[in-house]
C-alpha positions as CSV (number, residue, x, y, z in Angstrom):
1,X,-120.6,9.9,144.0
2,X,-122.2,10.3,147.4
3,X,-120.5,11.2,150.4
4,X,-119.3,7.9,152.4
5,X,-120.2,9.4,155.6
6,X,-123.6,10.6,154.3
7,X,-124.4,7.0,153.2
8,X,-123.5,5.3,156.9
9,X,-125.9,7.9,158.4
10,X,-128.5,6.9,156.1
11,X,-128.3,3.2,156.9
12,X,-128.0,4.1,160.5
13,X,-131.3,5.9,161.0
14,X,-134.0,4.9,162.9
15,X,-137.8,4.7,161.7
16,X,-140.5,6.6,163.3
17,X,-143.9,7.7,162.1
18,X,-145.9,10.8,163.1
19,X,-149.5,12.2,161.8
20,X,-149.7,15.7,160.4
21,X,-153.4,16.7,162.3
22,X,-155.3,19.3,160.0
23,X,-158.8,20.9,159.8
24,X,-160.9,23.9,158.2
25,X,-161.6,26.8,160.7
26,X,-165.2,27.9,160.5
27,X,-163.9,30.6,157.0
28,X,-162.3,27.6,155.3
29,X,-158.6,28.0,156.2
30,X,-156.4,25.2,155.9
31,X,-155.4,24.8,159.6
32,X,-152.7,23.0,161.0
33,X,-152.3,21.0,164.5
34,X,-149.1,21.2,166.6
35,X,-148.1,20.0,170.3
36,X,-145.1,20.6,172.5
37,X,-142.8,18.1,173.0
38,X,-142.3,17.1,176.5
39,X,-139.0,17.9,177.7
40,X,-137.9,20.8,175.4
41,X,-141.6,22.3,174.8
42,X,-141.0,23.3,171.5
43,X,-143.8,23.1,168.8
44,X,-144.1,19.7,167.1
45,X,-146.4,17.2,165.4
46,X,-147.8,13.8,166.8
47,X,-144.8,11.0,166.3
48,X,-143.6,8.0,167.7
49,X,-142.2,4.3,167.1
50,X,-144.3,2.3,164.2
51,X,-146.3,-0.8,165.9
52,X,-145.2,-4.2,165.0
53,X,-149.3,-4.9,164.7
54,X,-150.5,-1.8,163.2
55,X,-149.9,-0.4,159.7
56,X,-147.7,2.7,159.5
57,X,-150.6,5.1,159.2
58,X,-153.2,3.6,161.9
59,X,-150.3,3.7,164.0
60,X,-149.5,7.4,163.3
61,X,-153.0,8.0,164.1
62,X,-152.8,6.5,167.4
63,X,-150.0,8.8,168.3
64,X,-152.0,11.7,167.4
65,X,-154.8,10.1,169.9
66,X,-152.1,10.1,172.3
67,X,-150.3,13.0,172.2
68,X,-152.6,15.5,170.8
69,X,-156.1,13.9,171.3
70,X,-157.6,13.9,167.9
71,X,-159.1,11.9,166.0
72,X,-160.1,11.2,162.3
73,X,-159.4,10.2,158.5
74,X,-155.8,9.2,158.1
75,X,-154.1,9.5,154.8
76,X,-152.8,5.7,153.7
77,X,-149.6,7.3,151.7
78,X,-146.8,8.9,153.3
79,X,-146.8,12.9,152.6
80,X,-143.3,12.8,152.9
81,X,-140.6,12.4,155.5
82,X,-137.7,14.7,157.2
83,X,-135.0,14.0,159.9
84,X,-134.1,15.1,162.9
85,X,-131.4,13.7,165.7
86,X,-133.2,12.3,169.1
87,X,-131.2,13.2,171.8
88,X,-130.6,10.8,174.7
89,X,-129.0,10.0,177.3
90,X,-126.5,8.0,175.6
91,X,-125.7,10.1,172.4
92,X,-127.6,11.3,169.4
93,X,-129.7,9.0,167.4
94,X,-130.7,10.0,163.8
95,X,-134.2,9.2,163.1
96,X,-135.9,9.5,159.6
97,X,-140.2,10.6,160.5
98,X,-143.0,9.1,157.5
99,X,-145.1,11.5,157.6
100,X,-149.5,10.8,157.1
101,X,-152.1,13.0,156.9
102,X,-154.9,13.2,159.9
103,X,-158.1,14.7,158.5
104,X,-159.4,15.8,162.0
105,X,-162.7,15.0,163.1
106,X,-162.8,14.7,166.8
107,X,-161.1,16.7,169.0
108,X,-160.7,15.6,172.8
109,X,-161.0,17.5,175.8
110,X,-158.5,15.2,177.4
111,X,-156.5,12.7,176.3
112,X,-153.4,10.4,177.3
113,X,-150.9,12.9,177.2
114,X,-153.1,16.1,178.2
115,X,-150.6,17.0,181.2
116,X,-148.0,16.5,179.5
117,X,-148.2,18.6,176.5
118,X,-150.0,21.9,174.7
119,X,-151.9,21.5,171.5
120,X,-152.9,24.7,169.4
121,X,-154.5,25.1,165.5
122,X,-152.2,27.3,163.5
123,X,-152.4,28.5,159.7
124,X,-149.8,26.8,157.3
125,X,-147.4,29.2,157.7
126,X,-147.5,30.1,161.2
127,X,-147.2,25.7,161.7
128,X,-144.1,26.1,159.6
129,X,-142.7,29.1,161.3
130,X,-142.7,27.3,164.6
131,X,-140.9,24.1,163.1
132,X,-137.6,23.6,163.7
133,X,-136.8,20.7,161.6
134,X,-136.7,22.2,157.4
135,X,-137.5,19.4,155.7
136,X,-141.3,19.1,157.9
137,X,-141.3,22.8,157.1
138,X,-141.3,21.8,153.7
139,X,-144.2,18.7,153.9
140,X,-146.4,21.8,156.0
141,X,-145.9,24.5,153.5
142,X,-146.8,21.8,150.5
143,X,-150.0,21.6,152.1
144,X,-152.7,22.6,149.4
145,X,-155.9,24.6,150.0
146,X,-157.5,21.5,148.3
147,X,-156.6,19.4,150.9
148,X,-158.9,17.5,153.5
149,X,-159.9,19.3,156.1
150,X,-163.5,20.1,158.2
């Protein structure tokens, strides 16, 4: 039987999408797009709130326009999801991230967000040894070399 506090945490989270940007570096290496976040500049990938007029993916997409500037062929199915807790002024919310894949395409010299934030392409593993949160360690490192990618 589960855990009675586990299961109120788990009906308390809060949705939130993100897009996992990747592309193929000119030798054919699965390569991996991250961005600081703004306040604690630690390495994450594109997320945000889902759009009541956009599907979850599209909308993930739009984040990665935002935040990271890139552009391209989004996966429709979820590659998985992990948690973290947002921390705010008012306390600690737990939020639960579906997670889509961005085949990258475009890449912007600017973009909404460009003063806010770094971007940089890692491999798989150096993406996952930046990540803080385990289980989007876990999505990055299932990435397969026969995944999209330019």
């Amino acid at each position: 039987m589960e855990d009675t506090r586990i299961s109120k945490r788990r009906a308390h989270l809060v949705r939130q999408i993100a897009a996992l940007p990747v592309r193929r570096s000119a030798d054919g290496e699965l390569l991996v797009l991250l961005v600081t976040s703004r306040e604690t500049r630690r390495w994450i990938i594109p997320k945000g709130w889902p759009w009541d007029d956009r599907d979850d993916h599209l909308a993930a997409g739009e984040e990665a326009w935002e935040e990271a500037g890139v552009r391209g062929t989004l996966g429709r199915k979820s590659l998985g999801s992990f948690r973290y807790d947002k921390r705010r002024r008012d306390g600690v919310t737990p939020i639960i991230v579906s997670v889509y894949l961005l085949d990258v395409a475009d890449v912007a010299d600017t973009w909404p967000e460009s003063h806010q934030r770094e971007r940089a392409w890692f491999s798989v593993g150096d993406a996952a040894a930046l990540i803080e949160e385990p289980e989007l360690r876990d999505i990055i490192l299932s990435l397969k070399d026969d995944q999209p990618g330019t």
